[in-house]
C-alpha positions as a printed Julia matrix, in Angstrom:
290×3 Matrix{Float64}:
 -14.23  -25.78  -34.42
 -11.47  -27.76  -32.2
  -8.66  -26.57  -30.56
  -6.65  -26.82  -27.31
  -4.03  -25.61  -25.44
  -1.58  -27.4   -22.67
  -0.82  -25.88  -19.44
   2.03  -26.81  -17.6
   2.68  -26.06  -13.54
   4.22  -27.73  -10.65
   2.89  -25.82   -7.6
  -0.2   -24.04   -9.27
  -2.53  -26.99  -10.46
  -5.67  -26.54   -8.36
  -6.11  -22.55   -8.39
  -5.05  -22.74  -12.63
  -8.57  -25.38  -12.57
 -10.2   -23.62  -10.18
 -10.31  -20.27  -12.04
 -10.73  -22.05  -15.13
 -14.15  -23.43  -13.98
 -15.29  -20.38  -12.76
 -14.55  -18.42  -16.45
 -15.98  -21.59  -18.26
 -19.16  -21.09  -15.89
 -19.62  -17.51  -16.16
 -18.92  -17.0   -19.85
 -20.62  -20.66  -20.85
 -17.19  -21.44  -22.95
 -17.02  -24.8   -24.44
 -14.06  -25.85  -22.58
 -13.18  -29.46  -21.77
 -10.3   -29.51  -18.99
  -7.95  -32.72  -18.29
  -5.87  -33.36  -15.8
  -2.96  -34.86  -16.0
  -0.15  -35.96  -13.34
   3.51  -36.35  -14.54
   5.64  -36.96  -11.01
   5.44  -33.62   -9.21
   4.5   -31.81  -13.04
   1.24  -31.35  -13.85
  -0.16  -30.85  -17.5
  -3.78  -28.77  -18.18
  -5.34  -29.96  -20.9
  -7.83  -27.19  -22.35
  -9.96  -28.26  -25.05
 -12.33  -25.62  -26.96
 -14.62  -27.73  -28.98
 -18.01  -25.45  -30.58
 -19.11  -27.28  -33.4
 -21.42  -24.58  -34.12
 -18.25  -22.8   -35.39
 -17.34  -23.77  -39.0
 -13.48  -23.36  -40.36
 -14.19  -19.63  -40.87
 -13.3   -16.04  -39.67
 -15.52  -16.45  -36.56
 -13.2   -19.41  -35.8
 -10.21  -17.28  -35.55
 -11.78  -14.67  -33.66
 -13.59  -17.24  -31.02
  -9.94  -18.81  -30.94
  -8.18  -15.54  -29.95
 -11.36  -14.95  -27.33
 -10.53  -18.67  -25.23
  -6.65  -17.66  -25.63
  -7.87  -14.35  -23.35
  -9.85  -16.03  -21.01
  -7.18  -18.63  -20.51
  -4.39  -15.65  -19.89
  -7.07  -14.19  -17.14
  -7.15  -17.29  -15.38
  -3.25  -17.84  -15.37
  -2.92  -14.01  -14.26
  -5.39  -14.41  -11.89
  -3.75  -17.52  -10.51
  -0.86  -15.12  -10.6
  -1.83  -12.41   -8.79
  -3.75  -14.37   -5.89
  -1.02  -17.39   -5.06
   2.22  -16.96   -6.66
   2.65  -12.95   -6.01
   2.7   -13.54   -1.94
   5.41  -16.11   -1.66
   7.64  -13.87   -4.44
   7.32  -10.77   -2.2
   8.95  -13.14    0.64
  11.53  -14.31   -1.21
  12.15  -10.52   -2.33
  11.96   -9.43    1.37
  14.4   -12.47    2.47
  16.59  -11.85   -0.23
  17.45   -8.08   -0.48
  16.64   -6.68    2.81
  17.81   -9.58    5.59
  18.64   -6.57    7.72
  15.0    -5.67    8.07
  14.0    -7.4    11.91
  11.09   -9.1    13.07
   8.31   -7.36   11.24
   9.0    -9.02    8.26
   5.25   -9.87    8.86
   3.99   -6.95    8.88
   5.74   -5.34    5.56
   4.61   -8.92    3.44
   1.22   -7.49    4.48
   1.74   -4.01    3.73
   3.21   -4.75    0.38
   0.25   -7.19   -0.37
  -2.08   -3.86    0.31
  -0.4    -1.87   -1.78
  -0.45   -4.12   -4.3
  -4.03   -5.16   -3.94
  -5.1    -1.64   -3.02
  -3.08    0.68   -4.59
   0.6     1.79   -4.37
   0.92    5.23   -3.28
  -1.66    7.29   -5.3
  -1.66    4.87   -7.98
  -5.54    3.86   -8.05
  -6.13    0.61  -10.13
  -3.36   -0.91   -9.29
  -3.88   -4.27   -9.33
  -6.38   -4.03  -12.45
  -2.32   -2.69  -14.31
  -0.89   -5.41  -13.23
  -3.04   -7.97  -14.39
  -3.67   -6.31  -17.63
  -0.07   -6.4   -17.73
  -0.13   -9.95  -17.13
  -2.4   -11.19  -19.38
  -0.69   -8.94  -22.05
   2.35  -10.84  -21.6
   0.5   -14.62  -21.14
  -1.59  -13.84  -24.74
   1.99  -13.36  -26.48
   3.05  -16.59  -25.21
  -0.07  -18.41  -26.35
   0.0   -16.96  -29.57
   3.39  -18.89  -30.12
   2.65  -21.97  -28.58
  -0.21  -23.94  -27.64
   2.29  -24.38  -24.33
   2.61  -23.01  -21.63
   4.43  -23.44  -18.41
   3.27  -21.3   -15.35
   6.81  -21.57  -13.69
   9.12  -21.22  -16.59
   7.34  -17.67  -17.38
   7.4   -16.46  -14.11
  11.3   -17.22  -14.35
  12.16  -16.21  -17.48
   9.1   -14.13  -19.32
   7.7   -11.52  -16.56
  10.65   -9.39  -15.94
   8.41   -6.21  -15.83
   5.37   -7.72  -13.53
   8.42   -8.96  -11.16
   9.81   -5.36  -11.1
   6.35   -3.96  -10.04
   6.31   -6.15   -7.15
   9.77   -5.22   -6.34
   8.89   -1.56   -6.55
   5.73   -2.29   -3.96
   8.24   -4.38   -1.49
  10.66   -0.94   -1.44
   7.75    1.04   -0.86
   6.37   -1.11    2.08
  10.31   -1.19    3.42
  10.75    2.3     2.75
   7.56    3.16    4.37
   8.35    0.98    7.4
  11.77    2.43    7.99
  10.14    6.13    8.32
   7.53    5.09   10.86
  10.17    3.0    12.87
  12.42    6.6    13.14
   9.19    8.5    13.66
   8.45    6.19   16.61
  11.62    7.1    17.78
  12.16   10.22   17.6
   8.27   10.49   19.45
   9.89    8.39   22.03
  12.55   10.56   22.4
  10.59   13.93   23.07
   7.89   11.89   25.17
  11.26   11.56   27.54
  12.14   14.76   27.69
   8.92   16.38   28.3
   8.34   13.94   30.91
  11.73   14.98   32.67
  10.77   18.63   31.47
  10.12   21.23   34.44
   6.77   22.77   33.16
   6.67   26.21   32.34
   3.17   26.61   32.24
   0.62   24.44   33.75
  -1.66   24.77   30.85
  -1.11   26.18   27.43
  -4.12   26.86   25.04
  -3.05   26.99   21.32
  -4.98   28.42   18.49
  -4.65   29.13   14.42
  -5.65   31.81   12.48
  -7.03   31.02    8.73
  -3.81   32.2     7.65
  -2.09   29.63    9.17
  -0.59   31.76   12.14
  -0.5    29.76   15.6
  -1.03   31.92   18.74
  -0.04   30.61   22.08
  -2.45   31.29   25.62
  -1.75   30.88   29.24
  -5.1    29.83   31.38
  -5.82   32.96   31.68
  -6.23   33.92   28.14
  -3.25   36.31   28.28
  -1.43   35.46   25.04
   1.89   34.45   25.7
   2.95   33.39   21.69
   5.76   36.63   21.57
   7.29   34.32   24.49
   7.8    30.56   23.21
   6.94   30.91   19.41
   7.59   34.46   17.45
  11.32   35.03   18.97
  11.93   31.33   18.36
  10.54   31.45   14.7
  12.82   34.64   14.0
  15.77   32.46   13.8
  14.55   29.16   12.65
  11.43   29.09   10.69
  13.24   29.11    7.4
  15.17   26.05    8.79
  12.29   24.11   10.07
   9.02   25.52    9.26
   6.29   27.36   11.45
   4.54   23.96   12.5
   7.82   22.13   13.77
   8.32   25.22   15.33
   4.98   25.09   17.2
   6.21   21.35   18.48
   9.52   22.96   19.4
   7.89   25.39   21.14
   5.7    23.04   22.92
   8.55   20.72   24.03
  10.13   23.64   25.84
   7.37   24.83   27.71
   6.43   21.2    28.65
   3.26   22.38   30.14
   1.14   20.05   32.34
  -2.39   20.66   29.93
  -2.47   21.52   26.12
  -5.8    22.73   25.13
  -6.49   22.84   21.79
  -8.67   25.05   20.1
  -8.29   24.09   15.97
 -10.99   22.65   13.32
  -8.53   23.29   10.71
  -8.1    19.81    8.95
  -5.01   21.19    7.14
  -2.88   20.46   10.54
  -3.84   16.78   10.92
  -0.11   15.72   11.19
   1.28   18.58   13.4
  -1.68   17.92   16.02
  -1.11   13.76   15.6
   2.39   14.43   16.38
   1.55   16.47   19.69
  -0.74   14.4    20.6
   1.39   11.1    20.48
   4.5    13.16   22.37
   1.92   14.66   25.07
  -0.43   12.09   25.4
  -3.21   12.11   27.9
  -1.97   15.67   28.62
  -4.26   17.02   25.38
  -7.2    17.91   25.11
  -9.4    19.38   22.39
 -11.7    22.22   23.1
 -15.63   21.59   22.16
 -16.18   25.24   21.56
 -15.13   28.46   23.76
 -14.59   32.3    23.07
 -11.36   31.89   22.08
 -12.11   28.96   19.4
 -14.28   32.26   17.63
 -11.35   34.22   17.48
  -9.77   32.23   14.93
């Protein structure tokens, strides 16, 4: 049993080989690879030769088998070389209005990508299942193929997942920028705050219900939270409230005295306006009360 397929790629040559060797190694495939320069081309001979295999129905199936592991090398060749320098010339091309960190959202999109976009787990393992998918309908109609000219022309849908990870990384990007500023915006006015209080102990029932102490554990929540949530807590929610309420007492020391995991954003964000002016309580009286 003989039979062989030509790969064609200009930019790809060494990786294409590379990941050839290591699937001929692994699997022990009878696979003869020539290379062959043509100016800045360069043609793959693969060569499946088992004589072991007579003209038979386990010829056809061992056929279709090489044609599989020769579309996982091409993905793979895909997925490790070829998918970074497309999600530049995405990046470059659509959003030229995105600044300097053009760095730093190539390397976010590669994550997500490599990782997982969003909540999407496997990720990576779709896309090259996609990939392959698409190579193995190519071989089956030619015993040619050219790396470039199907990355062009023949992976419309693979190129479209990419482009969805490059929004997300923008996207992404664009809300932490505006967080960042809008942090930077109340760390300026609490800094140029008067202080109401010098120190302001906050606490949370299991409910969900925050509760607002002076230092000496008078509570004080009916006089910067419940009148202010009357009005607004519909608009903003009790949490943003809490910040709100923070922001206008501006006090010099925010103790805090919640385990509740459930909050993790709401505390982040008054830590990162407050800064070295909170501080978590290890355990106290009041921390039982809630």
């Amino acid at each position: 049993m003989e039979h062989s397929v030509q790969l064609g790629t200009q930019n790809y040559r060494e990786s294409i080989c590379e990941c050839l060797r290591k699937l001929r190694d692994q699997e022990q495939l009878p696979l003869q690879i020539i290379e062959e320069r043509q100016g800045k081309h360069w043609l793959i001979q693969c060569k499946f030769e088992d004589p072991s295999l007579e003209e038979s129905n386990d010829d056809g199936v061992a056929h279709k088998i090489h044609l599989y592991y020769l579309a996982n090398a091409l993905a793979e060749t895909i997925l490790l070389h070829w998918e970074k320098e497309h999600v530049r010339k995405v990046l470059k091309k659509k959003h030229q209005d995105v600044d300097d960190n053009g760095q730093r959202i190539i390397h976010n999109t590669l994550h997500y990508l490599n990782k997982g976009l969003g909540q999407v787990q496997g990720y990576r393992v779709n896309r090259k299942t996609m990939l392959v998918s698409q190579i193995l309908n190519c071989l089956d109609n030619s015993p040619v193929f050219e790396l470039e000219g199907f990355l062009e022309f023949r992976a419309q849908e693979y190129k479209n997942e990419v482009s969805r990870a490059v929004e997300y990384a923008i996207n992404e990007y664009v809300v932490e920028k505006e967080y960042f500023e809008f942090i930077q915006l109340l760390k300026h006015f609490v800094d140029n705050q008067t202080p109401r209080l010098d120190c302001l102990h906050v606490g949370v029932t299991s409910r969900g219900k925050f509760h607002l102490y002076n230092d000496n554990g008078i509570e004080v929540t009916h006089q910067f939270l419940e009148d202010y949530q009357l009005d607004n807590v519909h608009e903003l929610g009790y949490e943003d409230l809490l910040v709100s309420a923070l922001i206008a007492v501006a006090p010099r020391q925010v103790t805090l005295h919640i385990r509740n995991e459930g909050y993790k954003d709401t505390l982040q964000t008054i830590r990162n306006v407050f800064g070295d002016r909170v501080s978590d309580c290890q355990g106290c009286s009041l921390c039982k009360s809630f």
